[in-house]
C-alpha positions in Angstrom: 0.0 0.0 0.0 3.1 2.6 0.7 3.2 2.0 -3.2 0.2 2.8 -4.0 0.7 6.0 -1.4 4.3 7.2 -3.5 2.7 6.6 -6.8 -0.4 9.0 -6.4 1.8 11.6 -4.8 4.4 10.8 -7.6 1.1 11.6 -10.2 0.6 15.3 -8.5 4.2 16.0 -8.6 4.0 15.4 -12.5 1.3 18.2 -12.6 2.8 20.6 -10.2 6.4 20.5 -12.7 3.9 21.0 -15.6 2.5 24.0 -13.5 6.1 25.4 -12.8 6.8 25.2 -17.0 3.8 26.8 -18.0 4.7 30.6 -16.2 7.7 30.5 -18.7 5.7 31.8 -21.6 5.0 35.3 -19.9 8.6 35.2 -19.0 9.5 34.9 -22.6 7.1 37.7 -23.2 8.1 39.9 -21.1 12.0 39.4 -21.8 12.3 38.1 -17.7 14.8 36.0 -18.0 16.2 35.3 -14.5 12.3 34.0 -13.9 12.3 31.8 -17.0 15.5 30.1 -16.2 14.1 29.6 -12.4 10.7 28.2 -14.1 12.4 26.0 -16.5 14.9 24.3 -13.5 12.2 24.3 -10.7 9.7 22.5 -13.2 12.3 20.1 -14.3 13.0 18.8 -11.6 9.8 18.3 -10.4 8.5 16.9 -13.3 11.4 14.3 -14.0 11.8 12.8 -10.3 7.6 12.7 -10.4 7.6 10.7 -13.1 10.3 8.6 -12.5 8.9 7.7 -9.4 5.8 7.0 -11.2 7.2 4.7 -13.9 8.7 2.3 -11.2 5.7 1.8 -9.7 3.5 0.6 -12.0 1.3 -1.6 -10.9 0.0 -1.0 -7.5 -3.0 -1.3 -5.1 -6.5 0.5 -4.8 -5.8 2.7 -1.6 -8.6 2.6 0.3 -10.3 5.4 2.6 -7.8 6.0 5.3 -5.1 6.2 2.5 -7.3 8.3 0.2 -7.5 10.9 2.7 -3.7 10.8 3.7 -2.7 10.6 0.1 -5.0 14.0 -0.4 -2.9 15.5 2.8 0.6 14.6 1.9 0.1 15.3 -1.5 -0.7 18.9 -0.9 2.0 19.2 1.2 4.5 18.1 -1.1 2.5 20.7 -3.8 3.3 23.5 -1.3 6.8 22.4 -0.5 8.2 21.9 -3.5 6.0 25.3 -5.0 8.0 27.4 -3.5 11.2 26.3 -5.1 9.8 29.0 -7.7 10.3 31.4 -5.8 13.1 30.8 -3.9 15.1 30.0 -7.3 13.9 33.4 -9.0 14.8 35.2 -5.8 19.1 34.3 -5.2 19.2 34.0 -9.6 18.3 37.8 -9.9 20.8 40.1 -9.9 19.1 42.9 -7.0 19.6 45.5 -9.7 17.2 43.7 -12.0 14.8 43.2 -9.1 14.7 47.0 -9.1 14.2 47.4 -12.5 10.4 45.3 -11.9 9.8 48.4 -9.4 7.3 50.6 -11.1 8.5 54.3 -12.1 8.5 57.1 -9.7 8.2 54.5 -7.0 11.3 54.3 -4.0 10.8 50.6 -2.5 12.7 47.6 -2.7 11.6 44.9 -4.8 9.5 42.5 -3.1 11.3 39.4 -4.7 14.2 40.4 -2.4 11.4 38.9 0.5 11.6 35.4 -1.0 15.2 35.0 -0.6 13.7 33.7 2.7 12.5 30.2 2.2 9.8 30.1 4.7 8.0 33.3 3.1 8.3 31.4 -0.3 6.8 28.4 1.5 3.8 30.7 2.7 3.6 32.0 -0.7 3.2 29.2 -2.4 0.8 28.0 0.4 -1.6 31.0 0.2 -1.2 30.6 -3.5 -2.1 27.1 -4.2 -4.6 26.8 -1.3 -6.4 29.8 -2.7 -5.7 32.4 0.1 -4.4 35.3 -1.0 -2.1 36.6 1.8 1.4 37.5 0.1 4.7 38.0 0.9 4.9 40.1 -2.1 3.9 43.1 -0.5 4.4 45.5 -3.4 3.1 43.4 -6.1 4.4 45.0 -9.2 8.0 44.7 -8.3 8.0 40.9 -8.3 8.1 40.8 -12.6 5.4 40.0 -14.5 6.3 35.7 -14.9 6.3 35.4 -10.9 2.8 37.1 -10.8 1.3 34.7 -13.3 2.8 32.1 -11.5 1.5 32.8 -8.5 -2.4 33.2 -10.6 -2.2 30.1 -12.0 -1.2 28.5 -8.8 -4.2 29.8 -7.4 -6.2 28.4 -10.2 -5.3 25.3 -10.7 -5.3 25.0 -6.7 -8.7 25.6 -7.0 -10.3 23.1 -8.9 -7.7 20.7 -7.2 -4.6 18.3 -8.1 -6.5 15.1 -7.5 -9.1 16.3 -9.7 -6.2 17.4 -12.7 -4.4 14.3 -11.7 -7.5 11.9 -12.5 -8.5 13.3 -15.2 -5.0 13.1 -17.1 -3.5 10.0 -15.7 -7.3 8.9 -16.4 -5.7 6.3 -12.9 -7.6 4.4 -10.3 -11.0 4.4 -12.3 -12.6 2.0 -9.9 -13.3 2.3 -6.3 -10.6 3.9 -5.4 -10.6 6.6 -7.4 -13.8 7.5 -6.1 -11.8 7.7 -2.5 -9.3 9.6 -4.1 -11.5 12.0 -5.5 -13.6 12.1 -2.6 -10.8 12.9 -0.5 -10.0 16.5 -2.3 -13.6 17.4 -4.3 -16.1 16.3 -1.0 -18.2 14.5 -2.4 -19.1 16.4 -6.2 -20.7 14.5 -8.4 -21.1 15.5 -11.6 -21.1 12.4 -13.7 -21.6 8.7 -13.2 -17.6 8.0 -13.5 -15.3 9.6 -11.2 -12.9 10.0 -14.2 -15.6 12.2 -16.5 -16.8 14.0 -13.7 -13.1 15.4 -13.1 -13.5 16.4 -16.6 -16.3 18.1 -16.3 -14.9 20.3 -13.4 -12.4 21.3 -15.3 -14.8 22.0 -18.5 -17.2 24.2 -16.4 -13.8 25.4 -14.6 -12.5 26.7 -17.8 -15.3 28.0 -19.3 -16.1 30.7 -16.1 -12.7 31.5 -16.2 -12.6 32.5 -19.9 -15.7 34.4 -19.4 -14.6 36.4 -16.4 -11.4 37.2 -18.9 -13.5 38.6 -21.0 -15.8 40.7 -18.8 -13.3 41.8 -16.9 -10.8 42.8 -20.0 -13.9 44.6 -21.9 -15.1 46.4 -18.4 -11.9 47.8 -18.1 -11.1 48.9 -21.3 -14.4 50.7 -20.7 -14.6 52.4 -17.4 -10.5 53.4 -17.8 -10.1 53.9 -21.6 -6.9 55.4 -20.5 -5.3 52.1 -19.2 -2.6 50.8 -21.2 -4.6 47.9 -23.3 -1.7 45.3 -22.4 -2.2 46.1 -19.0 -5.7 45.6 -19.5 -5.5 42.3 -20.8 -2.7 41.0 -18.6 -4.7 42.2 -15.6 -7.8 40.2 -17.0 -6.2 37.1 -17.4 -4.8 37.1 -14.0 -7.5 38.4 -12.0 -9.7 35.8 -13.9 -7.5 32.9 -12.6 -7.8 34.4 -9.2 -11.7 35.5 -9.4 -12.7 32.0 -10.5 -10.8 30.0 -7.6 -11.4 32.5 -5.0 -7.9 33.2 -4.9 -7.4 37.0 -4.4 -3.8 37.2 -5.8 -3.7 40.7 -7.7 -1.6 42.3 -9.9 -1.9 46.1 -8.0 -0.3 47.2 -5.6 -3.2 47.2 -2.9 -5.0 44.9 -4.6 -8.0 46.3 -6.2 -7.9 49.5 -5.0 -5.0 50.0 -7.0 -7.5 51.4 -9.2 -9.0 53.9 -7.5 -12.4 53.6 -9.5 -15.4 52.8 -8.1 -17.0 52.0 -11.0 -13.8 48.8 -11.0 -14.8 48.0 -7.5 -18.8 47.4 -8.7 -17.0 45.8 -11.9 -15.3 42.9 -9.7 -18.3 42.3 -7.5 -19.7 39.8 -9.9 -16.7 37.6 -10.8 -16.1 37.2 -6.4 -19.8 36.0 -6.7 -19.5 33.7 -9.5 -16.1 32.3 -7.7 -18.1 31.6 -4.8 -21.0 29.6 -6.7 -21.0 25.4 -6.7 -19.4 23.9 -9.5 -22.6 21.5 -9.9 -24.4 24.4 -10.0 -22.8 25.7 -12.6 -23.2 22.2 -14.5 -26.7 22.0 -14.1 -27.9 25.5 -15.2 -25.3 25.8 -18.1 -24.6 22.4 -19.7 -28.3 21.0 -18.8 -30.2 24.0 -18.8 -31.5 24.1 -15.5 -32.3 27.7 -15.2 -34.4 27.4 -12.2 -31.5 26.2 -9.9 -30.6 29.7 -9.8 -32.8 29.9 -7.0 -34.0 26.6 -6.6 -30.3 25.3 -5.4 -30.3 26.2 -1.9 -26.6 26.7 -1.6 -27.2 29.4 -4.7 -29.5 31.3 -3.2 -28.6 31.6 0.4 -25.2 33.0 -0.6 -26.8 35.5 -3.1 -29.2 36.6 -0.7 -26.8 36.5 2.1 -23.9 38.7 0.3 -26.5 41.3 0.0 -28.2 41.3 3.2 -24.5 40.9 4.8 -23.0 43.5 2.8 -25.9 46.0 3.5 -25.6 44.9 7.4 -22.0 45.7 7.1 -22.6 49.0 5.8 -24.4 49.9 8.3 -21.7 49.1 11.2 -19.4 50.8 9.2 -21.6 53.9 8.7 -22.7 54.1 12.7 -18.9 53.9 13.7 -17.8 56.5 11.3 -14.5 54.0 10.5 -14.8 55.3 6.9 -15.2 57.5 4.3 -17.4 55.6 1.9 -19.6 52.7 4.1 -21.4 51.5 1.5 -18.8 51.1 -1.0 -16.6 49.4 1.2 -19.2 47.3 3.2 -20.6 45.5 0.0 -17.1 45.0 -1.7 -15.6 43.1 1.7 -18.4 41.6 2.8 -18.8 39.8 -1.0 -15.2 39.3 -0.7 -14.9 38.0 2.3 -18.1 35.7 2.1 -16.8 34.3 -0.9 -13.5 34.0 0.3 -11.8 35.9 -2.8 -9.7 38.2 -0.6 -9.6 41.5 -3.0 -9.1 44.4 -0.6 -10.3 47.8 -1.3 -10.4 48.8 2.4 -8.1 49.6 5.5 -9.6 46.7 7.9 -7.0 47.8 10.8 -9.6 51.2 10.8 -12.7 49.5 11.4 -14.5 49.2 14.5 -14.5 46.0 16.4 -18.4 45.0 15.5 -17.8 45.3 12.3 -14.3 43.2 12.2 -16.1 40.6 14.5 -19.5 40.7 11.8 -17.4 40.0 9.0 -15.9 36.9 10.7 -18.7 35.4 12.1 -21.4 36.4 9.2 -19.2 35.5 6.4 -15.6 34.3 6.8 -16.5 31.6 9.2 -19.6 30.5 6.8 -17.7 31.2 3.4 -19.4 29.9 0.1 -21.1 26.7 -1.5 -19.4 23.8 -0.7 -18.7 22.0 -4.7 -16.8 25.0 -5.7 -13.3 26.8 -4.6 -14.2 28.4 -1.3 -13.0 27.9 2.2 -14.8 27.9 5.4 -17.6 25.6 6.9 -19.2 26.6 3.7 -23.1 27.4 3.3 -24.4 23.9 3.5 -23.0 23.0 6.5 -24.2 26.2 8.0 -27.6 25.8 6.7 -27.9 21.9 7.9 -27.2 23.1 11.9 -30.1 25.4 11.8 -32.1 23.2 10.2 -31.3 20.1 12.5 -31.8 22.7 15.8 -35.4 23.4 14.4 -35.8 19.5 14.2 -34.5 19.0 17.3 -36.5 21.2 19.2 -40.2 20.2 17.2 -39.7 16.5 17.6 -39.5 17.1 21.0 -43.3 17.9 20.6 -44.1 14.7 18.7 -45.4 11.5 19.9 -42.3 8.6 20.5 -44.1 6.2 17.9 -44.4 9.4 15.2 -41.3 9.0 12.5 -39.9 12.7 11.8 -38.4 12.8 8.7 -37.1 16.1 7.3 -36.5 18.0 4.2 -33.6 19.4 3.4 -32.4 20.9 0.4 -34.7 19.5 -2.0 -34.8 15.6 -0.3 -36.5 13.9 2.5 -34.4 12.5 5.1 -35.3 9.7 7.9 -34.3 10.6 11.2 -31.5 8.2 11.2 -30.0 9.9 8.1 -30.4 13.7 9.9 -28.4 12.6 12.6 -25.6 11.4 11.4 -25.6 14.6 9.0 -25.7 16.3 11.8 -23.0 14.7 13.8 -20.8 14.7 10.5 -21.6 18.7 10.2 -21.6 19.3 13.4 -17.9 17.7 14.4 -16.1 19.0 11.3 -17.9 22.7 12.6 -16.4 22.3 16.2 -12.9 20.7 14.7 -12.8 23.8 13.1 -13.6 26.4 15.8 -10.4 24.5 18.0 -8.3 25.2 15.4 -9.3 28.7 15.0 -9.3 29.3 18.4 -5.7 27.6 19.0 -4.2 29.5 16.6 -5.9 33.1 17.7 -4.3 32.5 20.6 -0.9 31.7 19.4 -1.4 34.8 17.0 -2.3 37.4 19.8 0.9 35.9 22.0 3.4 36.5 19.1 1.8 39.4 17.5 3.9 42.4 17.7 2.7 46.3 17.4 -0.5 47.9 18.3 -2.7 45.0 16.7 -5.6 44.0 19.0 -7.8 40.9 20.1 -9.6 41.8 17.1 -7.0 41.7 15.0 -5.6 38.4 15.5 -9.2 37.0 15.5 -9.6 37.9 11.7 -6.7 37.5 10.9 -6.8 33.4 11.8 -10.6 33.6 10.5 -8.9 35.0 7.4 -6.1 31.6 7.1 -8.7 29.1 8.4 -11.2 30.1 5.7 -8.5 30.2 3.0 -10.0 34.3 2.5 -6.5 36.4 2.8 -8.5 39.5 3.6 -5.5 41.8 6.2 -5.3 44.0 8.7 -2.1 44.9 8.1 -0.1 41.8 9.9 0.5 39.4 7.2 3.7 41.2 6.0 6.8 39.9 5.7 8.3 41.4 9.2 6.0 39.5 10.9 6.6 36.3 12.9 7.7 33.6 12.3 5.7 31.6 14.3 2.5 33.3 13.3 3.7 32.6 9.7 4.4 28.9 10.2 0.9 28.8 12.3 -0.6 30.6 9.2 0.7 27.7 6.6 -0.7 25.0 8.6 -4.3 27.2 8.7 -3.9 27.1 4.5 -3.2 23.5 4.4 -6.1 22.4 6.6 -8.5 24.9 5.5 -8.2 24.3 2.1 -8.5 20.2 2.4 -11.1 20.3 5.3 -9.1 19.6 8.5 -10.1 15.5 8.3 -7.2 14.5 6.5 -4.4 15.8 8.3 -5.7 14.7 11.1 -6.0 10.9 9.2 -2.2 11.3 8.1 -1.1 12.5 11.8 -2.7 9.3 13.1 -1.1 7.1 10.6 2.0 8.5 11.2 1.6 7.5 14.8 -0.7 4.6 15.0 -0.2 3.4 11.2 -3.1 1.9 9.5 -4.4 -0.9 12.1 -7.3 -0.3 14.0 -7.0 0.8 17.7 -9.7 0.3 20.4 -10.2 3.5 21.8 
């Protein structure tokens, strides 16, 4: 079975050196040639020992469920390990007068690429990229060279729909039982098709075809409401912030993400693709490829996180208005509740000014809940959120019924017994309080290494922001801050973005192994 563990690893390594190549065209456009050659030698290598490794070991075992989920753990690990090479590569190859030459004109700062000389703020890069967060080391984005900021798009994109998804559906592997663990293990259970294989596919197929719609809405918008923006600009800023729109990503191209712009009118303009990103993937497959129109408000998931981005941003508003925190409440309280709901991460406010109910509203109304589970979104996601109330309103009525009456329940467009609600409920309901500890574990560790004037406040959203996989900032996610918060911030990614159950399964085989154990 370790075979069978090496190989499937060995499979997403393949992918993650095809991932590294493919940054090398914009760094052939764009003349960067320190990047190319640190894109060529990262991919390589990760490409060549992940295959070779996967050629030995041809025939191997189904893993079952324990291994599926430990294989889905260790596998993103590696991703984010060797992810960073990138980076780290790029960083010690460029000459530091190059670096300065990324630095936009008029502007004084150093490069940020200087920042990932330090391999453990490449290794949080490359977390927060592939795991769709959005925090950065880079703090002044520009200055990192056009390949490097592609790279770290694409990361987020491909992160998004998942490496045991991409894996399956090239290696076309493990089309039996197993690869329904496998699958299972990353994409939770979304089904689109009848074969685990084809219904990778399909992700990828609905996947791609958002994405190259939010290119082009986003490229014509521009070129609209700033005529005046250079038109390669324009398209480069497109392509990227499509890649990180449709996985929920956040990465941008501005400095200050988008309120680099300084439009409004660009702030109303990204609203929609931070919805879209935060829609199901199923959804999508039903109301595009079957014509299903009325799931747009007949899916459950769809509509409570339409509704609830606009009755949360409007609540939001409202906090921010009463406290006076800043200039333009409404603006600002849509745009980051949306963003933080869906878990995008685009910024176009100064969070370290708002008041602490509105801080505390955004991470209990909408970073905590995050999305539709079935798409790219972190958080206990809206289904999960939606099944607790549901089973405390059963709980409470069947009090009220006769012991021989059978309560069943409807949920989300099916009847379930009562046997099938609780254990729902006790599935929802465990991964819910899992994921409070570690949110409240690491809040704590945040407010006892936090440095400067931050408050309780602070370090709450802040771990709400790397639990949920968001990468919305107050200001401490910079590269001066600690190290310990940073390596407590990686682990957040990692779990958040594979649902906390299977590193918890890999720590116990690393203890226990694979043999059952009375408890």
């Amino acid at each position: 079975m370790n075979k069978t563990f090496i190989k499937q690893i060995a499979s997403l390594q393949i992918i993650l050196g095809l991932v590294m190549l493919i940054p090398s065209v914009p760094a052939v456009i764009y003349q960067e040639w320190y990047s190319l050659s640190g894109f060529l030698i990262a991919g390589t290598f990760t490409a060549l020992l992940g295959f070779l490794i996967y050629r030995l070991l041809k025939s191997t075992e189904e893993p079952g469920h324990e291994h599926s989920l430990a294989i889905a753990a260790s596998g993103w690990l590696m991703i984010m390990v060797l992810g960073a090479l990138p980076y780290l590569i790029i960083a010690w190859l460029t000459p530091a007068e190059v670096m300065q030459g990324f630095v936009p004109a008029g502007e004084v700062y150093t490069s940020s690429l200087m920042n990932f000389r330090n391999p453990l703020h490449c290794l949080f890069e490359s977390t927060s990229a592939f795991t769709t967060t959005g925090f950065t080391m880079a703090y002044h984005e520009p200055s990192v060279g056009n390949a490097v900021l592609f790279y770290r798009s694409f990361s987020q994109w491909v992160g998004g729909a998942g490496f045991i998804v991409m894996s399956l559906a090239v290696f076309k592997s493990l089309p039996g039982h197993g690869g329904v663990l496998l699958y299972g293990s990353e994409a939770h259970g979304t089904k689109l098709r009848t074969n685990v294989i084809h219904t990778a596919r399909a992700i990828w197929k609905v996947y791609f075809v958002i994405t190259l719609f939010m290119v082009v809405y986003l490229a014509a918008g521009t070129y609209f409401i700033l005529p005046e923006y250079p038109l390669s600009q324009t398209i480069f800023d497109a392509v990227n912030h499509a890649l990180t729109g449709q996985s929920t990503g956040g990465f941008s191209t501005l400095d200050k993400s988008i309120a680099g712009y300084k439009s409004a009118k660009m702030e109303i303009l990204y609203i929609l693709p931070m919805l879209l990103g935060g829609l199901s993937i199923p959804f999508y497959y039903r109301f595009l490829f079957q014509r299903q129109v009325d799931e747009l408000w007949n899916d459950l998931q769809t509509r409570s996180f339409i509704t609830g981005s606009v009755f949360g941003g409007i609540a939001l508003s409202l906090f921010l208005m009463y406290s006076g925190s800043v200039e333009d409440p409404f603006r600002e309280g849509l745009f980051q509740f949306v963003s933080a709901m869906s878990t995008t991460g685009w910024q176009t406010s100064d969070i370290d000014a708002w008041d602490n109910t509105s801080v505390l509203f955004v991470v209990a109304g909408a970073m905590i809940i995050g999305g539709c589970a079935g798409g790219t979104v972190g958080g206990i996601k809206i289904i999960r959120a939606q099944l607790l109330q549901k089973g405390l309103r059963w709980y409470i009525h069947k009090i009220f019924y006769p012991k021989s009456a059978i309560n069943t329940v409807k949920f989300n467009g099916k009847r379930m017994l009562p046997e099938e609600m609780k254990s729902e409920l006790v599935g929802a309901g465990l991964f819910t309080f899992i994921y409070m500890l570690f949110l409240f574990f690491s809040t704590l560790l945040t407010l006892f290494f936090m440095e400067g004037d931050f408050t309780l406040s602070d370090a709450i959203f802040e771990a709400a922001s790397a639990q949920g996989t968001v990468g919305l900032s107050s200001g401490m996610v910079s590269p001066g801050m600690s190290p310990v918060i940073e390596s407590v911030y990686i682990v957040q990614m990692w779990t958040g973005r594979i649902e906390i159950i299977p590193v918890l399964v890999l720590l116990r085989i690393l203890v226990y192994g694979t043999k059952p154990k009375i408890i």
